[in-house]
Backbone bond lengths (Angstrom), bond angles and torsions (degrees), N, CA, C in turn:
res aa  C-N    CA-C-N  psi(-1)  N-CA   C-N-CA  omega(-1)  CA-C   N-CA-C  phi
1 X - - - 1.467 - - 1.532 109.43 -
2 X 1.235 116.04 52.21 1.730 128.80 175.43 1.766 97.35 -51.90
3 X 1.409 105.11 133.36 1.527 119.44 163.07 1.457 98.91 -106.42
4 X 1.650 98.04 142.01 1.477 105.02 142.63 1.474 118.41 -102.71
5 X 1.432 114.34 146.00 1.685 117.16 -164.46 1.635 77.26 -121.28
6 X 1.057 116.23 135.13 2.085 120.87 173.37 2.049 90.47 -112.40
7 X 1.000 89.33 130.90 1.650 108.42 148.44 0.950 118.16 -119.58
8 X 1.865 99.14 155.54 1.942 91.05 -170.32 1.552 79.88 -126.85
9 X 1.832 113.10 -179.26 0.839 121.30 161.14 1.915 148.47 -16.87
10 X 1.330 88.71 -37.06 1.690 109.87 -143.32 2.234 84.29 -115.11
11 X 1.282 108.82 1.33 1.343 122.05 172.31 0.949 159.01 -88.83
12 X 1.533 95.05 2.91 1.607 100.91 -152.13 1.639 100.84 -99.42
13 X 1.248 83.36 115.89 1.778 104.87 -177.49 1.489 110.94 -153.68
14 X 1.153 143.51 94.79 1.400 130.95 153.80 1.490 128.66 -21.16
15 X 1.520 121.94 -31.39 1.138 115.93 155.37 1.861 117.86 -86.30
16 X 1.094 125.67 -6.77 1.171 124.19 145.96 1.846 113.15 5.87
17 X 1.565 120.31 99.69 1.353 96.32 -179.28 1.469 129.07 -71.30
18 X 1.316 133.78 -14.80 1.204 112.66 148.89 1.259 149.16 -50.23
19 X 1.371 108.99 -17.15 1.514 117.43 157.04 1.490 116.93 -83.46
20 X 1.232 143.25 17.51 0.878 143.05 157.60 1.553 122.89 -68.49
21 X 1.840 116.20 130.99 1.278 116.59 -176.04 1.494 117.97 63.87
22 X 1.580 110.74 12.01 1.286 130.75 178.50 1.733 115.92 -54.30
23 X 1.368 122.76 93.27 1.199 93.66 168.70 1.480 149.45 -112.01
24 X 1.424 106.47 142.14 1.528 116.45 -143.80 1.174 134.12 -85.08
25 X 1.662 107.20 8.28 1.647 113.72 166.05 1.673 90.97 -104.09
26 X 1.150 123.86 3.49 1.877 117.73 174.86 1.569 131.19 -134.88
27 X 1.344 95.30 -10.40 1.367 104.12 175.62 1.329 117.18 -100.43
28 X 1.297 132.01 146.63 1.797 129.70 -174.58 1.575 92.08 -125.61
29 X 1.077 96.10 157.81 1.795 134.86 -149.06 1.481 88.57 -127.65
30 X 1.619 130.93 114.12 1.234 148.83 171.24 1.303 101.17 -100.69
31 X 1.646 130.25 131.24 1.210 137.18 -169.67 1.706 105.00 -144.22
32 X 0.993 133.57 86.97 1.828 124.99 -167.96 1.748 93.88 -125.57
33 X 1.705 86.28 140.52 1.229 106.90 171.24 1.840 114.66 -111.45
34 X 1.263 88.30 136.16 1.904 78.02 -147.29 1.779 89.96 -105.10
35 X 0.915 145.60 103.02 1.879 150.62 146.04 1.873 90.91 -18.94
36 X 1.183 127.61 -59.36 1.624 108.63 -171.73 1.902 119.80 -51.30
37 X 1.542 106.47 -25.57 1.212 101.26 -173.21 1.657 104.05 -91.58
38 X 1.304 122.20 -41.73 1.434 103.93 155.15 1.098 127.96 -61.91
39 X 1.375 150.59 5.75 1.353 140.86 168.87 1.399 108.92 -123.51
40 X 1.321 131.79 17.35 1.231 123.87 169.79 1.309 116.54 -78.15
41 X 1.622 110.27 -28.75 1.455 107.82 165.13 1.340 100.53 -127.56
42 X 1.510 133.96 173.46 0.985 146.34 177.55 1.629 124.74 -61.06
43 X 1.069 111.56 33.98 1.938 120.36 -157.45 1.297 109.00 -52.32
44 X 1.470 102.77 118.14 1.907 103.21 160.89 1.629 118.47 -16.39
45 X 1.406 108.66 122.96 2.080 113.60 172.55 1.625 92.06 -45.36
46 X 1.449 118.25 -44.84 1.308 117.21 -154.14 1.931 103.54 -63.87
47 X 1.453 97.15 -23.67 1.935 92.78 -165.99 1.781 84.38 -90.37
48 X 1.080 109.16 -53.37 1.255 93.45 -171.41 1.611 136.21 -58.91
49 X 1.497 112.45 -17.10 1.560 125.31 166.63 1.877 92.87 -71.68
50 X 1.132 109.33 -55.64 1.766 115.16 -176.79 1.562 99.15 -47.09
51 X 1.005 133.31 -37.11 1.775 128.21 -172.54 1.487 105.75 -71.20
52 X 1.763 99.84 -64.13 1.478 97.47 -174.12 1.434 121.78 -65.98
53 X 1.303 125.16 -42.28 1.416 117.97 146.96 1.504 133.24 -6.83
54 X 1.281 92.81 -72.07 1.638 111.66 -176.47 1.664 122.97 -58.10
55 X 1.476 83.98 -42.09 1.774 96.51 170.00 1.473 110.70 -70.94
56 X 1.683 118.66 -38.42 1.783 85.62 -163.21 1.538 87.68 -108.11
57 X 1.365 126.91 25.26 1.898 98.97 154.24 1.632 91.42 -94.34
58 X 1.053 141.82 -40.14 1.825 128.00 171.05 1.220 111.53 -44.26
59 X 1.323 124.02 -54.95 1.531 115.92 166.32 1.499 114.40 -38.61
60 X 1.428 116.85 -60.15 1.832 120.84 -174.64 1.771 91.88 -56.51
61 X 1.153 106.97 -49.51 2.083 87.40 -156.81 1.319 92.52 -79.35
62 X 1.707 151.77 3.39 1.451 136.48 156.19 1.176 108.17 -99.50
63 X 1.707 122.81 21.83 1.528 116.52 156.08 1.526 106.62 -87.69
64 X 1.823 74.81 -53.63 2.290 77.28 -176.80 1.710 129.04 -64.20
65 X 1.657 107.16 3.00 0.808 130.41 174.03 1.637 122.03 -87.02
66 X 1.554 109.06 -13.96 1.488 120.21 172.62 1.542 104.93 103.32
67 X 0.990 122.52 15.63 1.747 124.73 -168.46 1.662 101.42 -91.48
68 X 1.038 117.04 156.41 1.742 124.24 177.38 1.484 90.03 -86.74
69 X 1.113 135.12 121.26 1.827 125.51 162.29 1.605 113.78 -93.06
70 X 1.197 137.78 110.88 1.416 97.96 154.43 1.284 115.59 -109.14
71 X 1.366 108.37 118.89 1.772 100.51 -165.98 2.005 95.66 -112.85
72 X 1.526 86.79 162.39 1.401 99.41 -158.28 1.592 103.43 -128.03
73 X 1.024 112.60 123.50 1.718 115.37 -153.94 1.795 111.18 -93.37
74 X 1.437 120.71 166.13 1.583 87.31 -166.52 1.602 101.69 -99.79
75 X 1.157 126.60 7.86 1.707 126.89 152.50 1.403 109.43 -102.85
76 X 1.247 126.51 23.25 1.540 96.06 153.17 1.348 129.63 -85.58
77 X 1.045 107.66 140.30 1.633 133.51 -167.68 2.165 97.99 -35.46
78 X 1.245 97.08 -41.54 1.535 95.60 -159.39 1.428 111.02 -118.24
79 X 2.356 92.36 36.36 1.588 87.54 171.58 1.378 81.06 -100.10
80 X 1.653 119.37 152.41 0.894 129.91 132.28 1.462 158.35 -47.60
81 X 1.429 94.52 -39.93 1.664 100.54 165.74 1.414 96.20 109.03
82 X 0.971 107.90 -17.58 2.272 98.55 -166.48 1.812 89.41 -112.90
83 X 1.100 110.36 158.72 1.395 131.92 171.38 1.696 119.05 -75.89
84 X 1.233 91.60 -63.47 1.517 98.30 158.47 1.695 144.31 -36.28
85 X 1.383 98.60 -50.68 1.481 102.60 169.76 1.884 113.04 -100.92
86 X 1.636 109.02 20.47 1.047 130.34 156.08 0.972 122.10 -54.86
87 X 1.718 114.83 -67.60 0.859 152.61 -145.82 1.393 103.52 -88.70
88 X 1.064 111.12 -52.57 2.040 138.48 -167.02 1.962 93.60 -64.18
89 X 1.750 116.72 -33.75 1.169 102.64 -158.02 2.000 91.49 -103.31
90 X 1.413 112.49 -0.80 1.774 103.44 -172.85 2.186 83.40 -98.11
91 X 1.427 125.84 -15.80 1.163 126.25 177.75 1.121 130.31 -62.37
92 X 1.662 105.92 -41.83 1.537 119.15 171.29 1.369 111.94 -84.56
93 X 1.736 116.80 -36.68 2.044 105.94 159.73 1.165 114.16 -12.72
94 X 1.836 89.40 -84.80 1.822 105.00 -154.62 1.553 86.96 -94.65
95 X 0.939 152.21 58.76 1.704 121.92 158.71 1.202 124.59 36.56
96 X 1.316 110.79 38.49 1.572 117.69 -179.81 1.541 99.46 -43.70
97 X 1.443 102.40 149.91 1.575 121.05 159.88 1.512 133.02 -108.57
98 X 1.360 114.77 -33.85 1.441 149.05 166.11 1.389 118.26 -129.38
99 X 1.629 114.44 127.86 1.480 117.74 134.50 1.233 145.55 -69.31
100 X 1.632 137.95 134.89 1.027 112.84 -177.10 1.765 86.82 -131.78
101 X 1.566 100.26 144.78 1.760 98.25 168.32 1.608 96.62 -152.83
102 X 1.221 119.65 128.62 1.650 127.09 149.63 1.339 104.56 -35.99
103 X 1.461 100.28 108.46 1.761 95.27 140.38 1.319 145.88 17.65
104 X 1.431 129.60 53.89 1.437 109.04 -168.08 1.296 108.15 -68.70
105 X 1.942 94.64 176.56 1.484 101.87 -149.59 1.887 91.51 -107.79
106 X 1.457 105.98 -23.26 1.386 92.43 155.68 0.983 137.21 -55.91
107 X 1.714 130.38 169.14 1.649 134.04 -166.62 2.190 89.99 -89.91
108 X 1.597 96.10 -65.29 1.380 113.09 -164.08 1.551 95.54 -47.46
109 X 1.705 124.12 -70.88 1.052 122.48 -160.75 1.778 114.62 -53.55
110 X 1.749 122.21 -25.99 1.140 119.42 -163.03 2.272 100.09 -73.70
111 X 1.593 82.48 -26.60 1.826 87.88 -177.46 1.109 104.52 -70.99
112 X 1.507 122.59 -38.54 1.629 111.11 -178.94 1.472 102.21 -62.38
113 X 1.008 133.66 -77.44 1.745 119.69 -177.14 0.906 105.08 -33.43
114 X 1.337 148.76 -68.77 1.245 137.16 -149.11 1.926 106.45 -64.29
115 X 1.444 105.81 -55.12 1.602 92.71 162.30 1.488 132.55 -64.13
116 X 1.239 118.41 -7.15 1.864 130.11 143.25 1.161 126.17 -21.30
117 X 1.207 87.83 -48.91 1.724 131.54 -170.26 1.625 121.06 -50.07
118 X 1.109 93.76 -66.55 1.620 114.92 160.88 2.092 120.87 -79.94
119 X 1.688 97.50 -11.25 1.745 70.70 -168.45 1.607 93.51 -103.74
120 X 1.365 111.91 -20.39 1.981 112.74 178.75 1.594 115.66 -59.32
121 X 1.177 106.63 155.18 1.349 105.92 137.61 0.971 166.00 -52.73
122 X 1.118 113.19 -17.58 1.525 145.85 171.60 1.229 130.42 -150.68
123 X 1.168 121.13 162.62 1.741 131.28 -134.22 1.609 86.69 -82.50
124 X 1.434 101.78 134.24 1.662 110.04 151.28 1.773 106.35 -101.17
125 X 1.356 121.86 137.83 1.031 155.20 166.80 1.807 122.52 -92.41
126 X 1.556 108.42 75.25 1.174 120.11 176.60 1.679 117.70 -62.06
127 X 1.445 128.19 113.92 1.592 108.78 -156.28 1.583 77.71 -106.45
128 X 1.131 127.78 162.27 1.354 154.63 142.02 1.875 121.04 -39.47
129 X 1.405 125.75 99.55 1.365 132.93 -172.88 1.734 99.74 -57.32
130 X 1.265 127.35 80.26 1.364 117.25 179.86 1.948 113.60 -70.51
131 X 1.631 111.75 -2.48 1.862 115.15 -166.12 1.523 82.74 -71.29
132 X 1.627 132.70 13.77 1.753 86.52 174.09 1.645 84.79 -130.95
133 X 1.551 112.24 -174.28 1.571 111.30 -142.04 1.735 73.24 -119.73
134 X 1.060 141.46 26.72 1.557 130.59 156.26 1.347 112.01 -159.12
135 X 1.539 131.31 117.79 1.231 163.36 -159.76 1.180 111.14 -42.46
136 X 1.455 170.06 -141.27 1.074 153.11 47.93 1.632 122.98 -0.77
137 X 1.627 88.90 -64.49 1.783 101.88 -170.79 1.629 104.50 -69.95
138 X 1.514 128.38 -26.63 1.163 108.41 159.78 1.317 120.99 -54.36
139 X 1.179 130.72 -82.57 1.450 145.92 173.86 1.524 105.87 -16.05
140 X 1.483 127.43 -52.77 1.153 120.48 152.64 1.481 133.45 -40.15
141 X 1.281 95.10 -52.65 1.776 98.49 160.56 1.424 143.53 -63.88
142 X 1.217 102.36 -31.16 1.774 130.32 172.64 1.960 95.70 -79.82
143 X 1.309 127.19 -49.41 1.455 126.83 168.07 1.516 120.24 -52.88
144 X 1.616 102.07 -50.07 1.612 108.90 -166.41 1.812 115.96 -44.52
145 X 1.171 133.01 127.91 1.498 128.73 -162.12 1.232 134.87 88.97
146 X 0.958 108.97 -27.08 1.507 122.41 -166.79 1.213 106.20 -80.88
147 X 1.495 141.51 133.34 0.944 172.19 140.55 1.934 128.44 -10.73
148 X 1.700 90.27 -55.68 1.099 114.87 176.95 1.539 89.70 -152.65
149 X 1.876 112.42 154.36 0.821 144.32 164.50 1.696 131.32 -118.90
150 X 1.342 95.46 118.04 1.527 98.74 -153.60 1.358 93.90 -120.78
151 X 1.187 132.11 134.69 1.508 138.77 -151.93 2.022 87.76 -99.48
152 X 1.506 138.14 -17.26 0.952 120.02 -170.95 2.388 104.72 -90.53
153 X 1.014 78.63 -24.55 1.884 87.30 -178.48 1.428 110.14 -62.10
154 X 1.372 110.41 -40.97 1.769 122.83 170.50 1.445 123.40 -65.19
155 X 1.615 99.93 -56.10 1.553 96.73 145.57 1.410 134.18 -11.69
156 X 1.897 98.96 -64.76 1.981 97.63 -168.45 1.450 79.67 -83.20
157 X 1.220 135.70 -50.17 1.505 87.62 -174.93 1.304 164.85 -33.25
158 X 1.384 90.72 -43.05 1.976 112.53 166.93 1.379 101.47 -91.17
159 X 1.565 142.65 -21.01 1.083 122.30 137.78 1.794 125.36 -25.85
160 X 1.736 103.59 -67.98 1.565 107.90 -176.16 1.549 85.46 -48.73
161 X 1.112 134.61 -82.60 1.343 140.79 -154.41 1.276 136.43 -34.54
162 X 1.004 108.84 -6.87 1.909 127.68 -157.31 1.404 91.61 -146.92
163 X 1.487 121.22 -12.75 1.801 105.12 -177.30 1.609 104.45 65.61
164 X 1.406 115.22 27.08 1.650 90.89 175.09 1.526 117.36 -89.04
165 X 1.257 134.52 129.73 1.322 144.18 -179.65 1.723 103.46 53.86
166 X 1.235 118.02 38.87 1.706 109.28 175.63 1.650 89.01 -139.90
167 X 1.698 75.88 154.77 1.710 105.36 -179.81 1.893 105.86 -139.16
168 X 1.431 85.39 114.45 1.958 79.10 170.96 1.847 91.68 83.98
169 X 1.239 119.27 7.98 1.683 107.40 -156.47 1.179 129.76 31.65
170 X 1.582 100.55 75.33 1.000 122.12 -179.48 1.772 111.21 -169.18
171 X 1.887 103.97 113.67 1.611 83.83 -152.19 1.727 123.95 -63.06
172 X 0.787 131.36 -167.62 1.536 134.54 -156.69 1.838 93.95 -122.75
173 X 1.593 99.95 128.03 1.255 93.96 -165.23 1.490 114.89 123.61
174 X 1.499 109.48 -59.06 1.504 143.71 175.35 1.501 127.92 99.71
175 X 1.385 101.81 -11.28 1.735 107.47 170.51 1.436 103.85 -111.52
176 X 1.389 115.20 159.35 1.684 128.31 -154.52 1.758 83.80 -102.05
177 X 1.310 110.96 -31.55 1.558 110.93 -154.20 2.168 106.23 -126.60
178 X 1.376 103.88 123.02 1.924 87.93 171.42 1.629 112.31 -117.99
179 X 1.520 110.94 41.12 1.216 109.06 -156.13 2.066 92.94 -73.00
180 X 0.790 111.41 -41.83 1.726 113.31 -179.22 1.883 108.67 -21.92
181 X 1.532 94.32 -65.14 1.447 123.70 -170.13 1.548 68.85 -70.66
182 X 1.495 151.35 -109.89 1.256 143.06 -121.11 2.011 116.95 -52.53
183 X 1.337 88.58 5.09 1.671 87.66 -177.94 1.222 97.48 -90.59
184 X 1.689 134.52 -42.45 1.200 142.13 -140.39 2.175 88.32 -75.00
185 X 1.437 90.79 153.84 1.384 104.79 172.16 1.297 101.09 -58.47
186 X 1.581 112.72 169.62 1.478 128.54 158.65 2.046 100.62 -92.73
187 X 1.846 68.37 162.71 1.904 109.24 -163.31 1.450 73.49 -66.55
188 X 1.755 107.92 141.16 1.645 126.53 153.42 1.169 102.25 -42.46
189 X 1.235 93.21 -33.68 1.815 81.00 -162.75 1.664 120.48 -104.20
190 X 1.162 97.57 6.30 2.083 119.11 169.36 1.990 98.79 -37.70
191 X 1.129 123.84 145.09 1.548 112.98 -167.31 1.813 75.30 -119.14
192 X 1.365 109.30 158.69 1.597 101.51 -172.39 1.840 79.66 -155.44
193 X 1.327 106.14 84.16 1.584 110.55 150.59 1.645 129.24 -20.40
194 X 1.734 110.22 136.80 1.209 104.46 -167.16 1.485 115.81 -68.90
195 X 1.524 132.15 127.20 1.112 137.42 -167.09 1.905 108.35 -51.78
196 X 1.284 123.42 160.25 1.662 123.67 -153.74 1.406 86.85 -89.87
197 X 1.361 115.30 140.65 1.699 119.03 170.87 1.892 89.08 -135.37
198 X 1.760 88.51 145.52 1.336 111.67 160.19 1.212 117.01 -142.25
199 X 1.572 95.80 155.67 1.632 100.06 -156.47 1.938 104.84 -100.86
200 X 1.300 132.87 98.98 1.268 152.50 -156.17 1.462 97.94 -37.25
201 X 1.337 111.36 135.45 1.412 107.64 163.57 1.561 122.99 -115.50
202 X 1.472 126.21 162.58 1.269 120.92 -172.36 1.556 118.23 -3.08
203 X 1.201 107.52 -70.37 1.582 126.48 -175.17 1.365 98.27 -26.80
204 X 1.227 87.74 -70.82 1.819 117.87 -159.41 1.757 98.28 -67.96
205 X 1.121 135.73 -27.48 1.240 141.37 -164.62 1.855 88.78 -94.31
206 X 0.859 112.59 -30.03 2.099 107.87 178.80 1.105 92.67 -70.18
207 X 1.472 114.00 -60.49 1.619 112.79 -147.37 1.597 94.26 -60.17
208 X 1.241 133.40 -48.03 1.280 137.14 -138.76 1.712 103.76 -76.50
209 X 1.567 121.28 -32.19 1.207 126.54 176.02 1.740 100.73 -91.13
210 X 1.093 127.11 -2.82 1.795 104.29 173.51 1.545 94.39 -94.07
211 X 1.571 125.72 -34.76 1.352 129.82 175.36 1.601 115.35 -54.66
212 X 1.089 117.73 -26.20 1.563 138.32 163.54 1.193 110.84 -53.57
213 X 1.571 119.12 -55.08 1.700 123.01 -156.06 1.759 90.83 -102.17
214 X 0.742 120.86 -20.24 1.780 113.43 -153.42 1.329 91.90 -112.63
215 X 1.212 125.03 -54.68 1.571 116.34 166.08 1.758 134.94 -85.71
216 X 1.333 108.81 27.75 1.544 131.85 -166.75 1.802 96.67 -61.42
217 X 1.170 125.57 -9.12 1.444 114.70 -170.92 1.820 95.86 -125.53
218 X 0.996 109.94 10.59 1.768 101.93 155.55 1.534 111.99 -121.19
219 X 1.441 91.50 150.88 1.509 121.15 -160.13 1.925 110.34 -50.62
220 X 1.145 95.24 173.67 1.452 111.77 -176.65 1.888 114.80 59.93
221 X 1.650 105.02 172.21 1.277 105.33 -172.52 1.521 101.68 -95.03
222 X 1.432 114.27 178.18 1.690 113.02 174.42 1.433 101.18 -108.82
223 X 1.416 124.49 -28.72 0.952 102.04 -163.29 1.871 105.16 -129.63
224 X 1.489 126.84 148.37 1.395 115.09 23.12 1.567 123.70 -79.17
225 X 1.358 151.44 146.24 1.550 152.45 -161.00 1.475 98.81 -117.87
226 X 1.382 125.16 107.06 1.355 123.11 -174.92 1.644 107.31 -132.06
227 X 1.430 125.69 -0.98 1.334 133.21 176.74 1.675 109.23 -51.22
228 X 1.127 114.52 135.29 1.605 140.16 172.82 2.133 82.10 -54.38
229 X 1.341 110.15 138.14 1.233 112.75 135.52 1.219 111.20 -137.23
230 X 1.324 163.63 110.56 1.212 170.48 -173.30 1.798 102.17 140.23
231 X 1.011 90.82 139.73 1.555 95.10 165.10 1.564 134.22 -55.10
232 X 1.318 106.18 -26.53 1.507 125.66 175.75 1.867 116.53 -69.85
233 X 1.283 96.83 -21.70 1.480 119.86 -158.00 1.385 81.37 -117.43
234 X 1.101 140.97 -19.32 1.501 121.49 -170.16 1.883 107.06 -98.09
235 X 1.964 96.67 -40.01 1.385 89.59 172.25 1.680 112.98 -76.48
236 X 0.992 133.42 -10.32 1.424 136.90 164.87 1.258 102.26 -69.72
237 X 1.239 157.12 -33.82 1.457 141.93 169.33 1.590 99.76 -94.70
238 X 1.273 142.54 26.03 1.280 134.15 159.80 1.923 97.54 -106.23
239 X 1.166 108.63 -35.55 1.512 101.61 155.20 0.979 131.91 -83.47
């Protein structure tokens, strides 16, 4: 009963709920880097070295982690480019039995799974994105009726909800909102710490020269490249 678990880009989390109850001498880990989603629009070299990056050191720490990977690179000769016959060719490998993929957070990509759905053989298993602190179907519910939708009223809600900065529900401080004050410049004298630099490693040093040659006709420079990709490197530049 081999699972495939798919991660996409926008995923990389070990608690990721599709990896949940994952098991790791039988289940395989689908990882594809797709050329259509970087070239559908013109994406900064800089986001796009930051993507591929990000994906194949997560791939390395869910190898050394005991996970089956099969990750699929975005010049290999025998990626295809489509999801579908991605999928169709890691299915007949292992004899997949089930799909499982989190929720994407795209519109297009969530319809392609869902029409997956009906053309495979076997069941895809859409899990629920639990990394954010309000549901879909809430938000639907907190939306449903309403007239107008104002992204600051929802706010105090999951404010009340989470206890962030309120007392008595009622925020702390006494205004819900400081956007007025947030237009005004900063104090001369505001001290603004030196921004986090890291110095690229192998990984990051491949990706960054094929992102060079293959993406040479979209905008911006690559280098200098100082973005966190690993989680270790990411909470070190959040401190």
């Amino acid at each position: 009963m081999t699972k495939l678990r798919v991660i996409l880009w926008d995923q990389l989390s070990n608690k990721i709920s599709s990896l949940q109850n994952c098991n790791k001498q039988e289940d395989i880990i689908l990882m594809w880097e797709s050329m259509c989603y970087m070239t559908h629009v013109k994406h900064h070299k800089k986001k796009i070295a930051f993507l591929l990056s990000a994906m194949r050191h997560f791939a390395d720490e869910l190898r050394n982690d005991g996970y089956n990977i099969e990750y699929i690179e975005i010049d290999d000769p025998h990626n295809t480019g489509l999801l579908k016959s991605e999928l169709i060719k890691v299915i007949e490998l292992y004899k997949i039995t089930k799909i499982i993929i989190t929720s994407p957070s795209e519109f297009n990509t969530l319809n392609e799974i869902k029409e997956l759905q009906s053309s495979l053989t076997i069941p895809i298993e859409i899990t629920e994105d639990d990394r954010f602190l309000c549901s879909k179907d809430e938000f639907s519910s907190w939306a449903k009726g309403k007239k107008q939708l104002r992204m600051e009223y929802f706010y105090r809600e999951m404010r009340k909800k989470y206890s962030i900065l309120i007392k008595s529900d009622e925020p702390i401080g006494g205004s819900w909102n400081y956007d007025s004050q947030n237009r005004k410049p900063p104090s001369d004298t505001l001290h603004i710490p030196d921004a986090y630099y890291n110095c690229p490693d192998e990984i990051t040093q491949k990706v960054i020269n094929f992102v060079s040659k293959a993406f040479d006709t979209h905008f911006g420079e690559i280098h200098p490249f100082y973005f966190a990709v690993t989680r270790k490197q990411a909470l070190e530049a959040l401190n």
